[in-house]
C-alpha positions in Angstrom: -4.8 -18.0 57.0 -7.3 -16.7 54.6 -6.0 -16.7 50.8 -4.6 -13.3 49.8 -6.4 -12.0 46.8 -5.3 -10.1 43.8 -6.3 -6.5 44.1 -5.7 -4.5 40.4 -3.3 -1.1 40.8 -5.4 1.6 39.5 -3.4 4.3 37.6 -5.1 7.8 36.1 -3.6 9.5 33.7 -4.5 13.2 33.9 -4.0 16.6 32.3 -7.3 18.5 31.0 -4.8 20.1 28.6 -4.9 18.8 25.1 -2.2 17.7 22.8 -0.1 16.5 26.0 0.2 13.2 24.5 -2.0 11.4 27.3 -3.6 8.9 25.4 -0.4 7.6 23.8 0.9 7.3 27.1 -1.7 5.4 28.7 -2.1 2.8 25.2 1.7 2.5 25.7 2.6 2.2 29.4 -0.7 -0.5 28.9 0.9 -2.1 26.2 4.3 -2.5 28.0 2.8 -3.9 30.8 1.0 -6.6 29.0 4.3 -7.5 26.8 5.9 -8.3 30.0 3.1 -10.9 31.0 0.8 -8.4 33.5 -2.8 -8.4 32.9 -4.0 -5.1 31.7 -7.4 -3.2 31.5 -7.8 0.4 29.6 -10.0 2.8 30.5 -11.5 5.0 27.7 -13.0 7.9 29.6 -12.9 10.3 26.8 -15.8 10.9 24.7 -13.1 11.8 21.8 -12.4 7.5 22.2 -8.9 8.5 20.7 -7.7 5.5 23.2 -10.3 3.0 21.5 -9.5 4.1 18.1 -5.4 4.0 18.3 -6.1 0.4 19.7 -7.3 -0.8 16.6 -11.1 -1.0 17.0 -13.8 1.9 15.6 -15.8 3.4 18.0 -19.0 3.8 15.6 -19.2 -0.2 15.2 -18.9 -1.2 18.8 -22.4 -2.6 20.4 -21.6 -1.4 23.8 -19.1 1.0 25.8 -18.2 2.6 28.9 -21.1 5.0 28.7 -23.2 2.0 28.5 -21.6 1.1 32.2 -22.4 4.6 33.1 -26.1 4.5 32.6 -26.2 1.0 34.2 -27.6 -0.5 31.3 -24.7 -2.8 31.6 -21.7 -4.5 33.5 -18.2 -3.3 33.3 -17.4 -7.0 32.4 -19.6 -6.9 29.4 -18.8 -3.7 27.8 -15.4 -4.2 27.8 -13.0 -5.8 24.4 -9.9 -7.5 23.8 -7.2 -5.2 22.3 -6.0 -7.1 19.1 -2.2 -7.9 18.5 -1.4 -9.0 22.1 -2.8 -11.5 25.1 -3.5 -10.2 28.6 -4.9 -6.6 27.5 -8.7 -5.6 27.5 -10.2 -2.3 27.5 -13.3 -0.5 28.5 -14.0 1.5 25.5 -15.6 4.8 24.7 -17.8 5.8 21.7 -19.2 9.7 21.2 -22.5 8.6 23.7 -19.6 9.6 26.5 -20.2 12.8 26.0 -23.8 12.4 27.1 -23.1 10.6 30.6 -21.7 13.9 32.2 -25.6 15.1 32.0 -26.9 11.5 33.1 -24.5 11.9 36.2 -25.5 15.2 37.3 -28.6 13.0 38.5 -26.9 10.5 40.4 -26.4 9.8 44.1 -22.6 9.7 45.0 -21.7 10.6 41.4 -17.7 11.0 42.0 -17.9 6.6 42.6 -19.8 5.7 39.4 -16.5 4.5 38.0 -14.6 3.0 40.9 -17.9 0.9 41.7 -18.1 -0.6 37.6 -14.7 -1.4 38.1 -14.9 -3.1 41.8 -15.9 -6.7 40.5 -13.1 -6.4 37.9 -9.9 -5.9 40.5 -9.4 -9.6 40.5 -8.7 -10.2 36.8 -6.2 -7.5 36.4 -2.6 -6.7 37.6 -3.0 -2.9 36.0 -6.0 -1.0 35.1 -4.8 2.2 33.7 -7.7 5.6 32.8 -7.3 7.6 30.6 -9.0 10.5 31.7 -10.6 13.5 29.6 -8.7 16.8 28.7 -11.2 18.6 31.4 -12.4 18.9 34.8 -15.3 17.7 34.9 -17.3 14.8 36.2 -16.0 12.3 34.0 -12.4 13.3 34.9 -13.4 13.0 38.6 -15.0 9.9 38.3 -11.3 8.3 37.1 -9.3 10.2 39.8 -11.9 8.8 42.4 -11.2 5.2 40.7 -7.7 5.5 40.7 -4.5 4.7 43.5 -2.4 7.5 41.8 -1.9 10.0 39.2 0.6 10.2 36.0 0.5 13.6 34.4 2.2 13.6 31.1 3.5 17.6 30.5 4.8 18.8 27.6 7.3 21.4 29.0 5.7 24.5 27.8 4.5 27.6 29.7 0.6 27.4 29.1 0.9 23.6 30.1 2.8 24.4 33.2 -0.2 27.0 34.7 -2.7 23.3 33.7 -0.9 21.6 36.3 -1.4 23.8 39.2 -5.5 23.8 38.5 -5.1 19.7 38.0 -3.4 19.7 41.4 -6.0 21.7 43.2 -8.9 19.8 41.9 -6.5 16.0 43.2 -6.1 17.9 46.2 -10.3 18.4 46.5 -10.6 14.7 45.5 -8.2 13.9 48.3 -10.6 16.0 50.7 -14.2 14.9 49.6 -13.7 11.4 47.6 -10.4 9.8 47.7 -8.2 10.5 50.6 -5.4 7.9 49.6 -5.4 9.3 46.1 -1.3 10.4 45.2 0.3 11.9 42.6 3.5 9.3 41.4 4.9 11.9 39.4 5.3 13.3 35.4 6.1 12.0 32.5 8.1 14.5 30.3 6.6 13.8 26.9 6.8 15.3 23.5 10.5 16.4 24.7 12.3 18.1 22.7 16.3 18.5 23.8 17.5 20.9 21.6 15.1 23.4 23.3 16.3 25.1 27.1 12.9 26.1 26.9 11.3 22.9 28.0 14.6 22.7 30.8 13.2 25.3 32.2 9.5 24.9 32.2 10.2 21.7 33.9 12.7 22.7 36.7 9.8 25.2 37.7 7.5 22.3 37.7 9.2 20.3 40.2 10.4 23.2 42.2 6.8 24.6 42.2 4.8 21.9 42.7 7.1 19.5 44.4 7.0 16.5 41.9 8.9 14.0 40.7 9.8 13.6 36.8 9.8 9.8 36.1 12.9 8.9 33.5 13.4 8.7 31.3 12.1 11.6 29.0 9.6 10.8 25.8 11.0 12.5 22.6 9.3 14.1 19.6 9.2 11.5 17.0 6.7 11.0 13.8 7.1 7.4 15.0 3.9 8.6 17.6 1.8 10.4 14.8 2.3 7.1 12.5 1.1 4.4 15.2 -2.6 5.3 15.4 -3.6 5.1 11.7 -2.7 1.1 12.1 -4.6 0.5 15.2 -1.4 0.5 17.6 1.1 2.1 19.7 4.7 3.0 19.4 5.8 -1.0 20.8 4.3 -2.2 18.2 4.6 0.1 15.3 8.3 0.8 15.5 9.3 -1.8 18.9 12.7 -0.6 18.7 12.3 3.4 18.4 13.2 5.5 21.5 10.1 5.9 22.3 9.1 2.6 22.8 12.0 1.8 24.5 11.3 5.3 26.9 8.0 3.8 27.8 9.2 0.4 28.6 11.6 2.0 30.8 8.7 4.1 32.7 6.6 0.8 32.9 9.0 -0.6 34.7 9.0 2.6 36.7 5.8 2.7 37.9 5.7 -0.9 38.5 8.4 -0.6 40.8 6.5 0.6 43.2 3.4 -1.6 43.0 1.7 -1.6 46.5 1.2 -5.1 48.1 -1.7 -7.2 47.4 -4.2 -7.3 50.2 
């Protein structure tokens, strides 16, 4: 029988409303899933580079990046870094150049793939890759939803972030369609919660009623833990490892990982 091989899960997170607390999610869920021994890949896809910053490394130093992937001046194996602080995660950074490669790729044959085909030699030397994608819709944004196997949107349960998620869902749905048939949605992260508020109970009962998805526990709360990690180049597992919200992501790690489709 011939040897099965290890095929990387591909996980986007989307929402192309700011302030949702997207990349902390993706640096964190990444984070948890290389403490417990998985090999991890980031995915910068933002020309903001928030994601390459919080992990410790400055964008304006870095010699190469994923926009250097996107104009095929180089391999996705060459442009990416080690995180510092912890073995087994990597990731593809971004520097402000991003914001050029949405022009570059209005050029380009099959566009939508630039992204899933950089990362196609990489799938054996990862357990995770996880993308954090841009707060937009644009190319870039597709580009990671046409990478990925499924979809995290982290929502902050108010009511302008609630009418984000039915535009998000109509452009997965056109990914579906055109680009990325097996493309799911595994369901949202309540972040930024707040519990004192019925507000935010609300917001997100018409979510799941509207839209049909599923809230993955359990919630993230509000804590200046999250606005504290960044300035030392790390997430909320490292800069306070046992706050709630580290523990809350460690809980939605194992979440997702639960259900991990078979290698192939």
């Amino acid at each position: 029988m011939p040897r099965l091989r290890r095929v990387a899960r591909v996980v986007a997170v989307a929402n192309q409303k700011g302030g949702v607390a997207k990349t902390t999610t993706v640096h964190s869920l990444g984070f948890a899933w290389a403490e417990s021994g998985r090999r991890v890949l980031l995915i910068d896809l933002d020309p903001q580079a928030c994601l390459t910053y919080s992990t410790g490394l400055d964008p304006s130093s870095l010699h190469a990046s994923l926009h250097d992937v996107f104009v095929r001046t180089m391999k996705a194996a060459d442009a990416r870094c080690k995180v510092p602080g912890i073995d087994g995660l990597d990731i593809l950074p971004a520097t402000i150049d991003l914001a050029s490669t949405e022009v570059h790729l209005l050029t380009r044959t099959a566009r939508e793939h630039v992204l899933r085909r950089a990362l196609k030699g990489l799938h054996d030397e990862y357990d995770m890759m996880i993308i954090d994608c841009p707060p937009s819709l644009g190319i870039l944004a597709i580009n990671g939803l046409c990478a990925a196997d499924e979809v995290v949107i982290p929502l902050q349960c108010e009511t302008l972030c609630n009418r984000g998620v039915g535009q998000l869902l109509e452009m997965i749905d056109d990914v579906r369609m055109f680009a990325n048939a097996d493309l799911r949605v595994r369901g949202i992260i309540n972040t930024l919660y707040d519990e004192r508020t019925s507000h935010g109970r609300v917001v997100l009962e018409d979510v799941k009623e509207r839209y049909g998805l599923e809230v993955l526990d359990p919630p993230v709360r509000k804590s200046v833990r999250f606005a504290e990690a960044p300035e030392f180049g790390r997430c909320i597992l490292q800069h306070a490892p046992s706050s709630a919200g580290a523990e809350a992501y460690r809980a939605l790690a194992r979440e997702l990982e639960v259900d991990r489709c078979p290698v192939g």
